[in-house]
Each structure stands twice: as C-alpha cells, then as structure tokens.
N, C-alpha and C positions, 0 to 999 in steps of 0.2 A: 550288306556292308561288311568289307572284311576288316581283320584287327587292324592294318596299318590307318586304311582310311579314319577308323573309329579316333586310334590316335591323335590323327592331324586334325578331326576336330575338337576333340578337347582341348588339345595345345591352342586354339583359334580361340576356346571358349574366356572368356571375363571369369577375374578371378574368384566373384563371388556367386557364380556357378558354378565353376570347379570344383570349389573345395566346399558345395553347401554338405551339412548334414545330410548323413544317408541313414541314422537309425538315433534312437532316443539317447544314447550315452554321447555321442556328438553333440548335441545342442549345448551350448555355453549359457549355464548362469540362469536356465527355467526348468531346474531340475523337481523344482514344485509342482510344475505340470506335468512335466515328461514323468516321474513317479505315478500320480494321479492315473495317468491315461493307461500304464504297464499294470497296474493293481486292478484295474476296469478288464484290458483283453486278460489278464490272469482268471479273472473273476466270472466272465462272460457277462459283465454290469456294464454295457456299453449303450450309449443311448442313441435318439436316432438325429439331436441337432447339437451343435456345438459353436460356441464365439469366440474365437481367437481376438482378445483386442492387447493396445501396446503402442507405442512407437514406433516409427519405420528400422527398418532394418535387424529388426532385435529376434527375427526365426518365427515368424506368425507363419509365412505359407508353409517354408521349410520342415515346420511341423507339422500342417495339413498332409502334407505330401509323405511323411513318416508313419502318420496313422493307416491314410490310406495303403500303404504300401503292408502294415503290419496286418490290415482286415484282409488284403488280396494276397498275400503269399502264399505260396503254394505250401507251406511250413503253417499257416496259419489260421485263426488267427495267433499271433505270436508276438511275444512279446520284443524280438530281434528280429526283424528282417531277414533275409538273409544277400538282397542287392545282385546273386545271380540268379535265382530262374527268370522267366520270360517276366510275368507279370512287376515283378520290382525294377526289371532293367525299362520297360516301357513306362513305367509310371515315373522313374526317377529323369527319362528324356522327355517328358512330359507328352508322349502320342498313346498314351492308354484310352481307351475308347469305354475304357467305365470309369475312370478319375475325368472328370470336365471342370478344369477350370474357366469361371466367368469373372471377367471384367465387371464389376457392380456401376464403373462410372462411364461404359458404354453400354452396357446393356439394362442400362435403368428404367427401362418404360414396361407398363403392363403388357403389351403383345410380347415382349421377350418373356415376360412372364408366365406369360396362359403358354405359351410354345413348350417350357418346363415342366408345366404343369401334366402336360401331354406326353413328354417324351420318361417322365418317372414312371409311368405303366409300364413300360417294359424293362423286362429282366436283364441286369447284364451281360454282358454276350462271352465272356469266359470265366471272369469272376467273381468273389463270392458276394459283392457289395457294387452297386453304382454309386461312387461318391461323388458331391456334388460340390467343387472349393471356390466360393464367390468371394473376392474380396475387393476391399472397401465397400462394403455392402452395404456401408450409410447412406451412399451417391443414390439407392434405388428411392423412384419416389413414393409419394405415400400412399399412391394407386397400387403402384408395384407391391409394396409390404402387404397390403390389405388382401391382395390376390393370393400371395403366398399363405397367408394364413392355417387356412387348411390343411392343406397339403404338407407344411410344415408339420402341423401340429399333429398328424395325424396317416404319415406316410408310408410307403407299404414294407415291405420288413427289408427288401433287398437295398435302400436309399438311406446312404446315412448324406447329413449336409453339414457342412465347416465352414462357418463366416469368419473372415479377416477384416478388421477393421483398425485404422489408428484414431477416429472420434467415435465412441461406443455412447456415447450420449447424444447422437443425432439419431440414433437404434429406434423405431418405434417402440414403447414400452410392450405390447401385445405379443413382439419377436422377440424380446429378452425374456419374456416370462415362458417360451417354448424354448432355449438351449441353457446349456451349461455353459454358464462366463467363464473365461481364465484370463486374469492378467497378465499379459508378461511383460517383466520388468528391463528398466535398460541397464547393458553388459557394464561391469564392473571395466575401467579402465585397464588396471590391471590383467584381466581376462583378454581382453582386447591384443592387446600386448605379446600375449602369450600366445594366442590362434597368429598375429602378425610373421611370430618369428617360426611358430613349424611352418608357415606359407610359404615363407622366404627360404629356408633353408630346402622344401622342396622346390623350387627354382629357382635354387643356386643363386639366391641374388643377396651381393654383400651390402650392411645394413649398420648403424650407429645407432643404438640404443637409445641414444637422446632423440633419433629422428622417429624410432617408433612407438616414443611416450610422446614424441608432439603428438604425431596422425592419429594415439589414440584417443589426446582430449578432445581433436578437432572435432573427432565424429561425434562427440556427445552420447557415448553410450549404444551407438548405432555402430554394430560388427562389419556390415555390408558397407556401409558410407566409408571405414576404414579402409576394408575392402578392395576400395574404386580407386582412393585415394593411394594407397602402398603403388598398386598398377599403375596408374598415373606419374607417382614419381621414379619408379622404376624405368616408364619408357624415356622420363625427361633426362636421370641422369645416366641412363645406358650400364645398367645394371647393379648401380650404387647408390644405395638410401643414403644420404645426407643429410645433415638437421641444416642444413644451412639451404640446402635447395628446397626441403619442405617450406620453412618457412618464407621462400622467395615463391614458392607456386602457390602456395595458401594464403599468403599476405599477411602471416604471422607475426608477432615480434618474440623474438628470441628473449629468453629467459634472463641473458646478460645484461640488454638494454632495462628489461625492469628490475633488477637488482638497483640498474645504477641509477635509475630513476628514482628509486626508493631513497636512496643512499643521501641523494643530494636534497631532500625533500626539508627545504630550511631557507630562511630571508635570503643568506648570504648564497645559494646554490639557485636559485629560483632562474635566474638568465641563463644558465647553462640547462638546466632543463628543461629553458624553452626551446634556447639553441638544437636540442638532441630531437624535440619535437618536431622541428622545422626541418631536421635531415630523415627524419621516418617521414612525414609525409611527402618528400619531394621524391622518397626513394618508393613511393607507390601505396605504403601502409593509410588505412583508414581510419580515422579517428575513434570511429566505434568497436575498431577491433582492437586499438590499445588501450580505451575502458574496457574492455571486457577481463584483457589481458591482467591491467592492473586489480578490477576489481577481482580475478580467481587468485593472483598474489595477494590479497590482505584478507582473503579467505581464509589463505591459506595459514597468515599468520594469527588469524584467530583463532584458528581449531589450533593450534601450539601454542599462544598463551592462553586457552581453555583446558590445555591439559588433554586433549583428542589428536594430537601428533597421526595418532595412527590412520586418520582418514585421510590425511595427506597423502596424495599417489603422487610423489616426485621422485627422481633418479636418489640415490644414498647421497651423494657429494650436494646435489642441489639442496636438499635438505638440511642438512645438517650445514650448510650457508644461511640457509632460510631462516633457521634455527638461533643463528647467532643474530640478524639481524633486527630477528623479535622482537631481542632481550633489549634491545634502543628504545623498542616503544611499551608504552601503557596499554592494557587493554579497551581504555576509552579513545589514546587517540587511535585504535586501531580499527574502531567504532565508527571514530568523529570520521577520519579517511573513508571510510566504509560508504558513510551516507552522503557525504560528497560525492562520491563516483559514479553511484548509484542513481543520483539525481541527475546529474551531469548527462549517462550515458536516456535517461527518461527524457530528457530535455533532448537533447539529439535526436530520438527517434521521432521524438513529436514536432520539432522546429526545425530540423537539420543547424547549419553552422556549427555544423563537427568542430574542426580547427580551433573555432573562437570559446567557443563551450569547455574545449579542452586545457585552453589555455588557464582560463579562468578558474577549473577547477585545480589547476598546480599551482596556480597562486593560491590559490586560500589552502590547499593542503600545507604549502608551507610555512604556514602559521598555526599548524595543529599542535605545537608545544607553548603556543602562546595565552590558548584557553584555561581557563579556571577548572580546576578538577571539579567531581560531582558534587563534593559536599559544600567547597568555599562557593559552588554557583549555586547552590540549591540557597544557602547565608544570604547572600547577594539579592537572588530575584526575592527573598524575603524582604529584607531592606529597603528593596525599589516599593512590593505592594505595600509597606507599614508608609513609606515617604506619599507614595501615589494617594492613600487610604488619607493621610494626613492635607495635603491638597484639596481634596473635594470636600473636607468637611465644612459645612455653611456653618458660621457664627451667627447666632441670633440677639447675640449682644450689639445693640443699637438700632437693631431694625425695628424691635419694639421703641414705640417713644411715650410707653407709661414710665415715671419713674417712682420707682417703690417707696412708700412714706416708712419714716422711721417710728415706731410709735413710741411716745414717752415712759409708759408703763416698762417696755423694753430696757430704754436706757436708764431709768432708774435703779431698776432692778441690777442691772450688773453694775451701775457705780454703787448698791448698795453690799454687793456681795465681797465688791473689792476693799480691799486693808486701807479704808480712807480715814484722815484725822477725823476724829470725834465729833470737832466744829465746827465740819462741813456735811453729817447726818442729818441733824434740824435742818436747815437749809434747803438739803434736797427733799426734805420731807414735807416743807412747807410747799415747791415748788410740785410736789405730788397733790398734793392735797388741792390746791387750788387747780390742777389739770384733771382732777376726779371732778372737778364741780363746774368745767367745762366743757366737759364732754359731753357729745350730741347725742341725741335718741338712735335705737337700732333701725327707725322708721327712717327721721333725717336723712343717716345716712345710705339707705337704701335707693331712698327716691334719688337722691344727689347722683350715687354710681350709676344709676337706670339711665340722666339725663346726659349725663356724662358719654357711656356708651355708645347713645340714640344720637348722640353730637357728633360723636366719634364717624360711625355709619353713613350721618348723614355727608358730614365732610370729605370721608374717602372715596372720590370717585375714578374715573377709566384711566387720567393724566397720572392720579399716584400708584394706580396699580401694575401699569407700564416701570417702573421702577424697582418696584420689588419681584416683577417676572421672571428675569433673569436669576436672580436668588432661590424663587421657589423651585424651576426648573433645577437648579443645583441641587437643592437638598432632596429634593425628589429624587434625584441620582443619585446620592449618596445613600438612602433606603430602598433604593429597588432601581435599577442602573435601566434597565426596559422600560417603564412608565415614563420615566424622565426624560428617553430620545423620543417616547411616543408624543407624549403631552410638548416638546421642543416643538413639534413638525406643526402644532394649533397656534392659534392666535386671539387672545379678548381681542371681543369684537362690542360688548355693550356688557354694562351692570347696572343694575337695579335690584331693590330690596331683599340686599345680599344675597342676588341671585348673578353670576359671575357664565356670561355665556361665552365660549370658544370654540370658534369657528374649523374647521379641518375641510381641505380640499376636498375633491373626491376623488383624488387618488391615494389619498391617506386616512380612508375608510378603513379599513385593515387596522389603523392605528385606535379611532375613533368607536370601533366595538371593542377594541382589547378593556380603553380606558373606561368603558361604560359596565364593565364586569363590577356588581357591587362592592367586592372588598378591594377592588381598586381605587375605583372614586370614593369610597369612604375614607383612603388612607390617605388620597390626594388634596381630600377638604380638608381633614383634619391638620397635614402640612403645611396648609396655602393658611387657613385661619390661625395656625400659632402666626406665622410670618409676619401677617398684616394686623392682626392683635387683635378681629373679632372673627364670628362663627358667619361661616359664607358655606353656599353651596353651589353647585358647578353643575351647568349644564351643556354639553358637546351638541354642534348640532354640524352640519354637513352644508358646505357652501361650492358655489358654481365660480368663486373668486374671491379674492379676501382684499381689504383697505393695503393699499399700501401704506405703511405706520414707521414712517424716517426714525421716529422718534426712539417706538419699541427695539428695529432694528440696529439703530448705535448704540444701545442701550447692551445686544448682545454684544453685538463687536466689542464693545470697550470690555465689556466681562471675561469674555474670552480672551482680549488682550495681556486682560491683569493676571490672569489662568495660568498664560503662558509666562509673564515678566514671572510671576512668583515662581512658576516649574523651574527657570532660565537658572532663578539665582542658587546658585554651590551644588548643581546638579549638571554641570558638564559631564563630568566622569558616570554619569548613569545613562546620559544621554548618549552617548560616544557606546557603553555596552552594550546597552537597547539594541543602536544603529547596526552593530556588530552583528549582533545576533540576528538581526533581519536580512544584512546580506549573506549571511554565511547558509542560513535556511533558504532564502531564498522568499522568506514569509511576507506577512505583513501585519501591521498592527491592528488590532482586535478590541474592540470592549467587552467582559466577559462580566457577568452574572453570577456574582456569592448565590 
C-alpha cells in the first residue's frame, strides 16, 4: 500500500479513529493510569493481567492498544512508542498478529475458550509479547471465566492479557483477584471541548463555541460519543458547527429557552411557559430532554449559591447571566425546584405522559416563592403535631361514673383554717363531733366497697362495653399509635368474669401476636380497666368470622365522625397546608409512631 492510497483511507476513516491516541501523553484526563503503566515499563514491574474498566468512550481500548504497542516496539519496552516501525504501525491498524483483539459479547462460550487456551502455547511470531485485548469481558459466561482461570492466573511469560469492560461488577470475583484494576474516569467537559477544537481545526471545519460546549455536555463525559457527534454535525451543516443545528440534530433545548423559562417561573408567567412548552414539543423536543435540561440549569444554580461557581462548565457570558439570575432565588427554592424536576423527570421514566407531567411540574414550580422558609415550616409542622397531639387525647372525665365523696373531716378542716368569725368555730365543731360519732367501722366500709365493686362487675356487660370501645381504642392510640390500629382491626366478641374476649380474623393474625406480646396486653388491660373503672383481662383469640355488631360499628362511625367535626373546626388553614404539601411531594398521609 503506497502513501497516497494510505491517505485516502484515513481521510475515509470516523473521526474517532482518526484522531484515537497513539501514546500515553495523548490520552485526555487518565493520566493516573497512563503514569502507573510508564513507572511499571520504566520499572520492568509489569504483570501478566490487567482490567481496564470505565464508561464507554473514555480510552479503555485506546489504551490497551498503547500498552501493547509500548511492550512490542522495536524501541522497547518503552515508555513512548515511537508509531513508525512496523510493529506500532500494525498494531495501531489493528492487523498485528500478536495484539488479538476479542469481542467478549461474541465470543463468550467455553469452546472459544479452550480454543485460547490453546493457541497462548505459542510464541509470538515477531514480537516481544502476545497480547490478548478482550473487551467487554463481563458478556463471557460463567463456564467461560472458570475455563480461563488458569491460564490466566498462571500464563506463560510471552502473554500478557487486558480486559475492557464498562460493568466491572458482573467480573467474576476469582478474575479480579488475577489483574490489576484501573478505573477510568469520565473526560472533564472542558477537556472534551479542548480535543473538539484541535479536531476541527485540523479539518478545517469552522465551529461556534457555544456549539462545542453543547456536543460536549451531550456526550456526558464520553470523548468518542463527542467524537461521532462533531462528524455528524459537520456532515449536516456542510462544514459549520452551529449551536443552533446541534441542538436541532440532538433535540436539545438551547440555553436561551431555559433562561427564559426560569425567568418567568411565577403565578402571573405560568401560561406563557406553558405556551413556550407547547412550541418545543411541536417543534420535535422531548419532554425528558427539557427536565433534564432544566434540571443541569438549577444545578447549576446551586453550585453558585453554594459558593462552587467553579464547577460550572458554562461559556464566560452564559455564566455570569446564570449568575445574576441566582441572586432571584433562595437556596431552598433552588432545592424545592430541584426535587420537583427530579421527580417529575422519575415519574416520566416510569409512567411516560411526558407533556402532562411536565406541565404540572411548571406549575407547582411557580409557586416556589409562595412556600414558608425552613424555620417558619419547621414552627408550623410543630403547631400542626402539638394541635394533632391535642385531638387524640381521651378525656376520662365522665367515662368513669364513681363520683368521688367529699369527706367531712376535709371540709372542716379548711373552714377551720380559714379567717372565719369566732361564732361560727363551735358550731362547726359541734358539727365535727357529732360526724366523729358517725362514722362507720374500717370493716363496714370494706365490705360495702367489695359489694359495691361485685355490683359494679356484675352489671357491666357486652351492650356497655360496645360503648366505651371506641374510647379505649383512642386512648390506646394516643399511648402507643401501633397497638391501637392493631387492637381497632379485633372485635368483643363475649365477657365473662372479667375476662373480656376479642376476636381477630385470620388475616389479622399478624396483628393478634403483636397484641399478645406481654407488655403489650399488660398495657392494654391496664388502659381498658382505668376506662371502664374495674380490673379486666383480655383474652385475643383467632376467628373463621366475626358477628356482625350494627351497634359496635355506629358506634365507630359516629367517633370518627366527631374526630373529624372537632379536627374541621379553626383548622382549615392547617388543612389547606397539609393538603399542600401532599401535592407538592407527591406523598401521602401516614400515621407515625413517637
């Protein structure tokens, strides 16, 4: 092949063969590896497996193919190629016949295998190394790894081997503990940028700056993706980078559209930025590519109200716009924006209704000035639990119906202590005296309390305890929020001597071992017995059906009713905040456990 021919096909070749690395100081931005691998051939500390893993595009083969070229040169090994004697120029057109690269995601079966296995006995046929560059070598299967094992681990001097992979954790663990890992990381945009514009200016092709910081967010850190992407728009605009034709082949939205989007982000601008929405999707843009958009804009305005400006990669002029329109917002509403979009673009991926999803999140964005800062909302949900706290609390004034005796000895004493006239002393001292000579035995009244009690017991049956159920179930709640939903889902089903049984489905077993945990039911007797005013114990038992109980059941409803009339009254404006905050998350209400 002579020079003209060699010519015309490079000029044929994709520009991200053209221009790949031909030695270690070329690679952009893994200058931690490339070092590494230079101090190893300086060293002769070269080993015999190696795992390039990383993202696509970011120089994994590119650098295989630099190693190899630095163990076969006729210079070497060395730490620089030198790219003309024979072995560098064959290895860098990839027909060297001791570098073999393998497809990992076609050649993944054990006979491709054992075939390797085979063919690493022999020596290489001019050079100093057979190297062996499999990549994506996660694709092999688990037969495949196990095969190599060996051979890997234990190969003959002339075989060095370089896996390429972008999942390094689908690697069998047995193969990573035979190479040396290196991560490489993805290209700095700005680098991106910088290899874009020597590319261009060696093919003369003229270029607008702003169009080659788009192509290099696009790629995400991936130099080859940018790569495709510069060629691509070069053929479309017949030898003129434009940021206007980028982003019409990309499906981009220009950086002006979300300035203005930002701009108008308020009650009174809301229809125009649906309006503007309604002209990006008709002109082709996708809804997940303008959350994406918007979510890298209030990125970007965080790191600048964080004071990290400098991790912004935007043009001088877009910046220092960016910069001013910061200063509009809070670092919360820059937050509150943040996890709207966020969610928005989460809800897209997993529901689709791009459009309607989008929609929705510019409205509630424009109400990000209408939220309570951190501390009045932190006041606030305080307020709501001390009001909510105050709600559940059972009064047990009335439920008891002993009423307490007053005793004489009492009220004597403090009309005697008080500044009363003189000759009203006798009097009440006579009235003492004669209530001293009244008074019953400590037996009397023992036995009276006993018959009393035993009356009490024997009159409280299933009809009055249906009444005060819904009560116990409250206060239950109101000391331990769990027990009270658990013991809600049971139902008295019979009582007898003050033995109180409650039935639970059997699908609400779950519920009916929680409550049978002893310092559970110890705390639930002792609740239910202040309620009803004597000592009961409770026994859970598991039923195939339970009575229907009209009685029990309006008994709740009407509790729940009154629950909700008492929540209702002077508690709109807390209800309205609630509600707020449930759409704006997207949440739902919760009962949560002190």
């Amino acid at each position: 092949m002579n020079k003209r021919e060699r010519q015309v096909i490079m000029s044929q070749l994709a520009f991200a063969r053209k221009y790949r690395p031909k030695d270690f100081d070329e690679i952009i931005d893994q200058e931690h590896i490339a070092t590494t691998l230079k101090n190893a051939i300086a060293q002769n500390n070269l080993t015999h497996a190696y795992l390039f893993s990383g993202p696509r595009g970011i120089g994994k083969t590119s650098m295989a193919r630099i190693l190899a070229k630095a163990l076969n040169c006729k210079n070497g090994p060395t730490q620089k190629p030198c790219n003309k004697c024979t072995f560098c120029k064959e290895i860098t057109e990839g027909r060297s016949m001791d570098v073999l690269e393998i497809d990992g995601a076609s050649n993944r079966g054990i006979d491709e295998i054992r075939t390797l296995r085979e063919n690493v006995k022999f020596v290489p046929t001019a050079g100093r190394f057979k190297v062996y560059i499999i990549d994506e070598v996660h694709m092999l299967t688990t037969e495949a790894f196990n095969a190599l094992l060996k051979t890997l681990e234990e190969p003959p001097a002339h075989v060095k081997f370089i896996f390429a992979t972008t999942e390094p954790h689908k690697v069998l663990p047995t193969i990573l503990s035979r190479c040396q890992r290196f991560d490489f990381r993805r290209i700095a945009t700005s680098s991106i940028v910088s290899k874009l514009k020597k590319l261009s200016h060696s093919e003369k092709i003229n270029f607008e700056e702003e169009a080659l910081y788009a192509i290099a967010r696009s790629a995400d850190g991936s130099l080859r993706d940018a790569e495709v992407v510069l060629e691509q728009i070069n053929s479309f605009s017949c030898g003129k980078v434009r940021l206007k034709d980028v982003n019409s082949v990309l499906g981009l939205v220009s950086c002006d559209v979300i300035f203005k989007i930002t701009e108008k982000l308020n009650l009174e601008s809301t229809s125009e930025n649906l309006m503007l929405l309604d002209e990006l999707i008709k002109s082709g843009k996708e809804a997940s590519q303008i959350v994406s958009s918007l979510i890298d804009h209030f990125r970007n305005m965080m790191l600048i109200k964080s004071g990290c400006g400098k991790l912004v990669e935007l043009l001088k002029d877009d910046k220092a716009k960016l910069k001013q329109q910061t200063d509009k917002f809070s670092l919360a509403d820059i937050l509150y924006c943040l996890a709207i979009l966020s969610n928005t673009q989460e809800r897209i991926k997993q529901q689709g209704l791009g459009r309607l999803f989008l929609e929705m999140a510019l409205i509630k964005l424009a109400q990000y000035d209408t939220f309570l800062p951190g501390p009045e909302l932190l006041e606030k949900l305080n307020n709501i639990e001390e009001k909510l706290r105050k709600l559940s609390t059972v009064s047990t004034a009335g439920i008891k119906h002993t009423t307490p005796s007053v005793k004489a000895e009492d009220t004597v004493a403090k009309a005697s202590s008080s500044e009363a006239p003189n000759d009203i002393i006798p009097e009440i001292k006579v009235q003492q005296d004669f209530i001293e000579d009244k008074k019953p035995s400590e037996a009397v009244l023992t036995q009276e309390t006993n018959v009393q009690t035993e009356q009490a017991e024997n009159d409280f049956d299933l009809d009055r305890l249906y009444k005060f159920w819904p009560q116990i179930i409250k206060a239950i709640k109101k000391k331990k929020i769990s027990l009270g939903i658990y013991l809600s889902e049971g139902q008295p089903i019979k009582m007898h001597n003050n033995v109180i049984e409650v039935g639970f489905l059997k699908e609400f077993e779950f519920h009916r071992e929680n409550l049978e945990q002893q310092e559970n039911l110890k705390e639930i007797e002792q609740i239910t017995s202040d309620i009803i005013g004597h000592k009961i114990r409770l026994k859970l038992i598991s039923c195939d059906e339970l009575p229907d109980n009209i009685d029990l059941i309006d008994l709740q409803n009407e509790e729940q009713i009154l629950e909700a009339e008492e929540f209702s009254e002077d508690n709109s404006e807390i209800r309205d905040f609630i509600q707020s905050a449930v759409d704006i998350f997207n949440g739902r209400i919760v009962q949560t456990e002190e």
